[in-house]
C-alpha positions as CSV (number, residue, x, y, z in Angstrom):
1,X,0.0,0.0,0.0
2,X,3.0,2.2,1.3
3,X,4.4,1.5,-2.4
4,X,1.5,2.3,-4.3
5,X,0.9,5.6,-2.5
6,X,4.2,6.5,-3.3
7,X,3.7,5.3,-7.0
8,X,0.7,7.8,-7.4
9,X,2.8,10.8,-5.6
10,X,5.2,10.3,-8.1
11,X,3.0,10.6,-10.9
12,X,1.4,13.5,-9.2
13,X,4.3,15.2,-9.3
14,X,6.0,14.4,-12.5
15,X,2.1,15.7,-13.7
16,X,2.1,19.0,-12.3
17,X,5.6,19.4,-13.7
18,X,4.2,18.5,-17.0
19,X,1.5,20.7,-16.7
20,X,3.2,23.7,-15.1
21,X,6.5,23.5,-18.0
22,X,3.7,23.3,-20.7
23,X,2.2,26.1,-19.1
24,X,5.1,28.1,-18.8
25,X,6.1,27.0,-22.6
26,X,2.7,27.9,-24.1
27,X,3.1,31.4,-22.3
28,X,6.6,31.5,-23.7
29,X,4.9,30.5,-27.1
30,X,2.1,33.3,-27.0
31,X,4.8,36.0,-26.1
32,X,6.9,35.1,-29.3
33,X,3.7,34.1,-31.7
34,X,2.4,37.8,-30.9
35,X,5.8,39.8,-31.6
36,X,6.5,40.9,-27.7
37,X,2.9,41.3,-27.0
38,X,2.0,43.5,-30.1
39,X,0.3,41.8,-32.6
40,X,-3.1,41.4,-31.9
41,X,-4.5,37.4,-32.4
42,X,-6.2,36.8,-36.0
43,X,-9.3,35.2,-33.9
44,X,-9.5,38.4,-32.7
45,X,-11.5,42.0,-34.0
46,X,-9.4,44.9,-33.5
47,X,-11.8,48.2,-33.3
48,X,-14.7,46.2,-34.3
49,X,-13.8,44.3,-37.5
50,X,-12.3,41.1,-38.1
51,X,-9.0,40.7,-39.8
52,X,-10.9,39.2,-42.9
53,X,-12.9,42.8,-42.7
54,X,-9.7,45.1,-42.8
55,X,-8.2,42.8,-45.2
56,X,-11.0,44.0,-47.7
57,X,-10.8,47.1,-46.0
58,X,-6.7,47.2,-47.2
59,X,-7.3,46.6,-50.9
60,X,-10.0,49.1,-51.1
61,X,-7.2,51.4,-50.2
62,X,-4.8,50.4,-52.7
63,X,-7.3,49.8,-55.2
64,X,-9.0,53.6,-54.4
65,X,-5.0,55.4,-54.8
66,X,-3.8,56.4,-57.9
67,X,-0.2,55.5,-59.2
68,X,1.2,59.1,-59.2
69,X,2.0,59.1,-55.1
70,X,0.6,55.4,-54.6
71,X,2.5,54.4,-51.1
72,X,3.2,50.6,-52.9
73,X,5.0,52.4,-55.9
74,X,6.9,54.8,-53.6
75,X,10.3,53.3,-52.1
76,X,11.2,55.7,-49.4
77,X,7.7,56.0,-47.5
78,X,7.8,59.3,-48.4
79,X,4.4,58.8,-49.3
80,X,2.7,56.4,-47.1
81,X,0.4,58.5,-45.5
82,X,-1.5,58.6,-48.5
83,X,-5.1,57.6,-48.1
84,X,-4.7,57.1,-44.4
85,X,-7.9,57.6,-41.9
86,X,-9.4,56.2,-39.1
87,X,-7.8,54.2,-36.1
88,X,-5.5,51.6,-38.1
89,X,-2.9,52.6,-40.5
90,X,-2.0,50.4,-43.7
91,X,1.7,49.6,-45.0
92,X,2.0,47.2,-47.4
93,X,4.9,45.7,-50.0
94,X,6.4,47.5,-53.6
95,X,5.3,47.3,-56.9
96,X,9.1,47.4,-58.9
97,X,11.7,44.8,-60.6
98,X,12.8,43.6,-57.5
99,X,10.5,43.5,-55.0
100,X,12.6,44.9,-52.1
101,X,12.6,48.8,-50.5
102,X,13.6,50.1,-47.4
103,X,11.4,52.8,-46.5
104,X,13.0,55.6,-44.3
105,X,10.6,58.4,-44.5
106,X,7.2,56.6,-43.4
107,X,5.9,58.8,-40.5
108,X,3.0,57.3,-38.8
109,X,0.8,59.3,-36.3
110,X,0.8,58.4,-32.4
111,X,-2.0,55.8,-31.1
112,X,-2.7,54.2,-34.4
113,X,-2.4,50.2,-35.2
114,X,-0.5,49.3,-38.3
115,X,-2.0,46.5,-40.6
116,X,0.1,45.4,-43.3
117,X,0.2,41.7,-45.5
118,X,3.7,40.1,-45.3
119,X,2.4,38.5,-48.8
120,X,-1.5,39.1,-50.3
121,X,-3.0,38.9,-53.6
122,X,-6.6,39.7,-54.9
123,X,-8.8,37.9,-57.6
124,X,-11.8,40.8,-59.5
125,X,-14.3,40.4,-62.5
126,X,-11.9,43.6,-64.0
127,X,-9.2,40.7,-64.2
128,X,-12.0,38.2,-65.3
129,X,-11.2,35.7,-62.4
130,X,-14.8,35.3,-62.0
131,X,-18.2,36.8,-61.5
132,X,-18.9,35.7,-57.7
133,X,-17.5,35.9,-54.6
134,X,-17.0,31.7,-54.5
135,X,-15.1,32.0,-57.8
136,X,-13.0,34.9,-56.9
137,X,-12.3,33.6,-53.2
138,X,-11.0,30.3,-55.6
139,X,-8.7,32.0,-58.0
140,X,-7.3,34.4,-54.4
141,X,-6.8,31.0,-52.9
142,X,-5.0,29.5,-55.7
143,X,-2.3,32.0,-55.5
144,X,-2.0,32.5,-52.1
145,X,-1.5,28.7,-51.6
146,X,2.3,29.1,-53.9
147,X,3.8,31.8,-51.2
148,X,6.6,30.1,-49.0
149,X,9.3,31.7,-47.0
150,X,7.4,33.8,-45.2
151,X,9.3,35.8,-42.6
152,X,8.2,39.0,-40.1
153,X,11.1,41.2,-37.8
154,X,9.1,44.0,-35.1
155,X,12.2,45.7,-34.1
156,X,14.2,42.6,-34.5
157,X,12.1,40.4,-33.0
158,X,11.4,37.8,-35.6
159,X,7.4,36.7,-35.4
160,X,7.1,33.0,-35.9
161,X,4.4,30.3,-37.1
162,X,3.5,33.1,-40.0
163,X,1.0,30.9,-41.5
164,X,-1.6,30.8,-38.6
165,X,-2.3,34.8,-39.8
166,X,-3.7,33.5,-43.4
167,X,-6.8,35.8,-44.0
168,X,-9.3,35.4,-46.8
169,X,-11.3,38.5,-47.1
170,X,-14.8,38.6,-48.2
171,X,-15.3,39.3,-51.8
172,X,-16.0,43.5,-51.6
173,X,-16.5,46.6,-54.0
174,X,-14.1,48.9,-54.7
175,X,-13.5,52.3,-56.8
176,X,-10.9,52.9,-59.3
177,X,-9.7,56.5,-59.7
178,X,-7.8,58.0,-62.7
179,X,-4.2,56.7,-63.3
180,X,-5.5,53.1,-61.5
181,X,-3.5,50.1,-60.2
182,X,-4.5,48.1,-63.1
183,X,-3.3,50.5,-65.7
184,X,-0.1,50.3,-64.1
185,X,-0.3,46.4,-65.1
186,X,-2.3,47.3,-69.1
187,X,-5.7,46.3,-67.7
188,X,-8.1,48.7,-68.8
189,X,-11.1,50.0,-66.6
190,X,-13.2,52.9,-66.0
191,X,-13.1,55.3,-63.5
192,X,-15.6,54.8,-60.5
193,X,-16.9,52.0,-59.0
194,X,-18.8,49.9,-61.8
195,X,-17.9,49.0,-66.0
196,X,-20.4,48.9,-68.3
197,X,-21.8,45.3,-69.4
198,X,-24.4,44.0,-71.5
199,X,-26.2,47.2,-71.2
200,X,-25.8,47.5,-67.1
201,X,-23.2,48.7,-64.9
202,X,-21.2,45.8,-63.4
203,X,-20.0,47.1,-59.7
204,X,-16.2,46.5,-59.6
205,X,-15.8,43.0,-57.0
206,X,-12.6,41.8,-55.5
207,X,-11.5,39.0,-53.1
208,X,-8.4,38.4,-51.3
209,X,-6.0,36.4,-49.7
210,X,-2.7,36.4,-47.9
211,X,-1.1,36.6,-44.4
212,X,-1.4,40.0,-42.4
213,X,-0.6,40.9,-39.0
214,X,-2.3,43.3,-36.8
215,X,-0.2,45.6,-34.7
216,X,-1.3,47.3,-31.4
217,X,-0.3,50.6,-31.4
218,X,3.7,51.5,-31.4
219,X,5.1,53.6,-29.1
220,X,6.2,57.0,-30.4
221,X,9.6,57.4,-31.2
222,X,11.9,54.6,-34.4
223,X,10.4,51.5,-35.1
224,X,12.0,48.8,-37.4
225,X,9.4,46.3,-39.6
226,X,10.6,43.8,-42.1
227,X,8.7,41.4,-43.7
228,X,9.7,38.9,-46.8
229,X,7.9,36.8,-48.6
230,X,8.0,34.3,-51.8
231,X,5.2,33.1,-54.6
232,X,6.4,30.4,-56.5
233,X,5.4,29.3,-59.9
234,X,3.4,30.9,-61.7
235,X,4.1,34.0,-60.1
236,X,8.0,33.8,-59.2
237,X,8.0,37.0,-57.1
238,X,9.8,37.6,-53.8
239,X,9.0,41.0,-51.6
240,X,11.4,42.2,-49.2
241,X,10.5,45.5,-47.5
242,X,11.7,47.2,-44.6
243,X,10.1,50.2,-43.1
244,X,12.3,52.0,-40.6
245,X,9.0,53.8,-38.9
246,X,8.9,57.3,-37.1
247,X,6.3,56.9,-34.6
248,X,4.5,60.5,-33.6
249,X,7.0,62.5,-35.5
């Protein structure tokens, strides 16, 4: 009896040490998994929307910029206030031959959370990847499903397990102003929010896909972000893109 009893205080203890190391591991986990603290969960809906909301919300920025001044064409950050409201503040990658910037002159006001893709794409009916949300959600997830080496520094803390942010965004409407995005890439559309078709006006409809990351607000002063990321065949593009942030500048 003595025995046994001393049987099941062993395996008493060697199971609180289990659970308290896995305890302390997971906590250590959750620290590094949300960049020192800062990067809010993607289960999560920072200032009311969920990250599948702001990552519609994202595009409809890009998509709404023109190419004269457009923040993903710029490659100092000179310009990446353009566009900007409300309580979250966009970054995203470059548009140009090689995919990498380093962005010095990004200023970005005090109190506001950054949300940026470390790789995204979008599907639309301007691109004729389909007429629906189901079929445009399908052609986003095709493409997002080649991107590999995916990689996110906060002020040199490297973010791990980068694929838990994947974030499909419901399919959305968005306007086009003069000197658009898709001009850029010899895809002709009107300006506004709709193209004429069979005798109606088709409303512009996107979907997207990709990993982003939701950043509680910084505190003022330099902040360092650097995020790379690769689509493989048939895309064959790599980003790499620092931002060396002023905070409240």
């Amino acid at each position: 009896m003595k025995h046994s009893l001393a049987c099941l205080r062993l395996v008493f203890s060697v199971l609180i040490l289990v659970v308290v190391a896995g305890l302390a591991f997971d906590a250590q986990a959750q620290t590094r998994d949300s960049g020192g603290g800062r990067i809010m969960p993607v289960t999560s809906a920072p200032f009311g929307n969920s990250y599948a909301d702001w990552a519609a919300a994202w595009w409809q920025w890009a998509l709404a910029l023109p190419v004269d001044g457009h923040p993903l064409f710029d490659e100092t950050g000179i310009h990446c206030g353009a566009g900007q409201s409300g309580p979250v503040f966009f970054l995203g990658g470059v548009f140009n031959v090689s995919g990498s910037a380093v962005r010095t002159e990004c200023t970005v006001p005090s109190r506001k959370a950054l949300f940026f893709p470390i790789v995204n794409v979008e599907c639309s009916n301007i691109e004729g990847n389909g007429v629906n949300g189901v079929e445009l959600r399908t052609c986003a997830a095709f493409f997002a499903d080649l991107a590999t080496g995916l990689r996110l520094e906060v002020d040199d803390d490297r973010v791990p397990h980068l694929t838990r942010f994947r974030t499909v965004s419901p399919s959305f409407n968005f306007a086009l102003p003069d000197d658009d995005l898709f001009g850029a890439f010899m895809l002709t559309a009107p300006t506004g929010t709709c193209f004429p078709k069979d005798g109606i006006c088709e409303p512009y409809l996107s979907a997207g896909d990709g990993y982003y990351v939701m950043l509680a607000p910084l505190s003022d002063g330099p902040h360092t972000i650097r995020f790379t990321g690769t689509f493989g065949d048939p895309i064959n593009f790599t980003t790499d893109v620092t931002y060396h942030l002023t905070v409240g500048g």
